[in-house]
C-alpha positions, 0 to 999 in steps of 0.5 A: 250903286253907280248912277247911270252914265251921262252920254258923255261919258259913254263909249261909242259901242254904248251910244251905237247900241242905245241910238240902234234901240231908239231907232234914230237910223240918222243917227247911228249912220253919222256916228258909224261913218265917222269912224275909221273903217278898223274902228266900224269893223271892230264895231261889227264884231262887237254887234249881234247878227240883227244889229251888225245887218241893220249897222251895215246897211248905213255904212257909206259904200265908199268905204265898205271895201275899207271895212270888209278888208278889216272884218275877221273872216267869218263876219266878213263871209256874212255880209259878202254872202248878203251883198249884191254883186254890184256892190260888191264890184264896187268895193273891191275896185275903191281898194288898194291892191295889196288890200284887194288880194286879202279881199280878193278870195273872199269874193263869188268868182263871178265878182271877182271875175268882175273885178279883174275886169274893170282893172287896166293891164299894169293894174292886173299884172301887179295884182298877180303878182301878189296873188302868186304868193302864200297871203301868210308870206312877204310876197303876199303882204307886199305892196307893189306900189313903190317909188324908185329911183337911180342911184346916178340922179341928184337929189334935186332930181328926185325932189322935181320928180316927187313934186311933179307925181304930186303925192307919194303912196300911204305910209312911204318913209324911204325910196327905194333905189334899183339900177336900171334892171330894177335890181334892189341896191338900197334905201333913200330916207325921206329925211335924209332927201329932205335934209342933205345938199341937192347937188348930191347923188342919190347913190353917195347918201343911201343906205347900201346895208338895208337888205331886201326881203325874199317874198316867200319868208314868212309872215312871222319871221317878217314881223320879227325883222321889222322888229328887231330892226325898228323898221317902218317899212322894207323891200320886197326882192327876188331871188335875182334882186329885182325890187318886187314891192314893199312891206309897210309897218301897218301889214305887220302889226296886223301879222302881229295881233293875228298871232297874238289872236292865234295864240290865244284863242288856240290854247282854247282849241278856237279859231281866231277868226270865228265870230263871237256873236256866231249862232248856237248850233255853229258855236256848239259845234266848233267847241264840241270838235274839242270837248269831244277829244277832251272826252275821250283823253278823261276816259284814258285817265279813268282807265288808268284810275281804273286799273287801280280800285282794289288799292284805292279802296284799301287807302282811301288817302290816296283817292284824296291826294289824287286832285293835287299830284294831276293838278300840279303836273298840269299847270307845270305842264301849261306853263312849259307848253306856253313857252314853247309855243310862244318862242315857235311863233317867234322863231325863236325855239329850233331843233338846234336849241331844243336839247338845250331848252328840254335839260333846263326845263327838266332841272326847273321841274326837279328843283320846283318838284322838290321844294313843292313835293316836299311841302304836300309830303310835310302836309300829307304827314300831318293829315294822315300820320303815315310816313309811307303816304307822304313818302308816296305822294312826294316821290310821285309829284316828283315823276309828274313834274319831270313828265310834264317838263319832257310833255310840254317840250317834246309834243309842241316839237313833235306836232309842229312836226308833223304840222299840227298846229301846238298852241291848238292840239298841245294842251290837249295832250300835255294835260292827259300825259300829266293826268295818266302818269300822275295817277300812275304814278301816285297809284302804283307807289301806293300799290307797292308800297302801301299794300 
């Protein structure tokens, strides 16, 4: 048996829970506001309601801005709901604007009429400009704060320019060139201003080739560019090519683990952003929604069995067999739904490959139907000395198999389609196709040629 850890060696979620039961406030307030406010969010979700308010109370309120803005919808909506107005207003105004619209429809609208308020004209203007945008898309993860620059100035200028605004916005790797309509015509790398001769224009040494994004692309295929591209950060352009703002690499590994988070938890039918240390009545109640259509899908393959008890009763071997011909169909069926949904998140299944991925995915299901129904047929032989069961069995995993190919190609497609979300509704509907043609399959061969 393990000996107890020494408080070195406790984690910070550990050493918070421990000073929260001990009751020594001061130090939980030092040990919570010396984290980065993703690092105090993360520790919110981690904690119970009763803990997350007590914690809350001792963050310092110029950072609590920081902190909601990095929360997970539902525990956010919590602690706005039990915040007062002013402080509210004030940790709105310490944010930066591209933060502020994430944060901005969370708000009371008479907060966030406060807000737009308290803000100077340039401010509100841009401000809007990223709130006219869809929050999932580039105009909407887009910062307006961008430094520009001439393509006719040395570089010099630029380096005189820099140090009299005395600093640069977070996370600023390049600056972004525009003609004098604010028209976007490339890139300055920061080395490359650092690195080249001073006598030099801006227009001889930037990147000409980095083209700009158009705000309405969305988030994901945002995510993707970065990613293809190893970049650090991009313009954002209309569709006149006037520089709008910038995209930075940290928006888009947000992007990235929110799909990751989407992903899976969907497979589940959960929502990403719920909270896990939510009360029973709301947990039951979001699971329920989707037991509750798992439900009546089960009544449907009942139904199916159903049709078939005569036959069941006379070959009790194939009530037996039944678990394996519905349990492999559905696994096959998973795996192939799961990469499906995965290469649409990713951009990377369309109409145009579609046929070419549903032809390979059937020879995959014919070449694995093959080799494993052969194997439950060989075992299926041996159990019950009867070449009729296992010829039954084999040839109805071999339907099941090529169903579950077809299911879990076809319904992600078509639900995407009909813009149902695949990764939430898919595995609902693959996993019945596979459990009704199975036993349909495995009990009308056994129908036919068993009685």
């Amino acid at each position: 048996m393990e000996s107890e850890r020494t408080p070195a060696r406790l984690t910070r979620l550990e050493s918070l829970r421990r000073a929260l039961d001990q009751g020594t406030t001061r130090q939980v307030s030092r040990l919570v506001n010396t984290m980065h406010p993703a690092e105090i969010a993360s520790m919110l979700e981690s904690l119970p309601p009763a803990q997350r308010e007590v914690v809350w109370d001792l963050v310092d309120p110029e950072i609590e801005g920081d902190v909601l803005v990095e929360l997970n919808e539902e525990v956010r909506a919590d602690l706005i709901e039990e915040m007062a107005p002013e402080d509210l207003v004030t940790a709105a105004e310490s944010l930066d604007l591209d933060d502020l619209a994430d944060l901005l429809h969370d708000l009371p609208e008479t907060v966030h009429q406060r807000v737009l308020r308290s803000m100077d004209s340039r401010d509100r203007e841009r401000l809007n400009a990223v709130l006219a945008y869809e929050p999932d898309s580039a105009g909407g993860l887009m910062n307006t704060d961008t430094v520009s620059v001439r393509p006719d100035v040395t570089l010099e200028t630029v380096l005189r320019y820099l140090r009299m605004r005395g600093d640069v916005p977070d996370n600023t790797d390049s600056l972004y060139v525009v003609n004098r309509h604010d028209r976007f015509l490339g890139t300055l790398d920061l080395a490359t201003l650092l690195t080249s001769d001073p006598e030099r224009t801006v227009g001889e040494v930037m990147d000409a080739e980095v083209p700009g994004i158009a705000p309405d692309t969305p988030a994901m295929q945002v995510a993707s560019l970065f990613e293809d591209r190893d970049l650090l950060s991009a313009a954002v352009v209309d569709g006149n090519g006037r520089l709008l703002g910038r995209i930075t690499v940290d928006d888009v590994v947000d992007v990235i683990r929110d799909e990751a988070e989407h992903s899976v938890m969907s497979m589940a039918g959960l929502d990403e952003e719920a909270d896990m240390f939510a009360g029973v009545i709301p947990s039951a109640r979001r699971r329920g929604v989707w037991l509750g259509v798992n439900l009546g899908t089960a009544f449907l393959a009942a139904w199916v069995v159903g049709l078939f008890e005569g036959t069941i009763r006379h070959i009790v071997a194939l009530a037996v067999l039944m678990p394996i011909v519905a349990s492999m169909g559905g696994v096959a069926a998973t795996q192939t739904l799961t990469l499906i949904v995965r290469g649409l998140a990713l951009g990377q299944v369309e109409r145009a490959n579609a046929r070419w991925l549903l032809t390979k995915e059937i020879a995959v299901a014919v070449l694995n139907g093959l080799a494993w129904a052969t194997v439950v047929a060989i075992v299926a032989f041996l159990w019950y000395r009867d070449w009729r069961i296992a010829g039954v069995i084999f040839a109805a995993m071999i339907v099941n198999l090529l169903a579950a190919a077809l299911a879990g190609v076809i319904v992600p497609l078509a639900l995407k389609r009909f813009g149902v979300d695949p990764a939430v509704a898919g595995g609902v509907v693959v996993t019945t196709v596979t459990d009704v043609v199975g036993f349909a399959s495995l009990l009308g061969l056994g129908t036919l040629l068993l009685l």
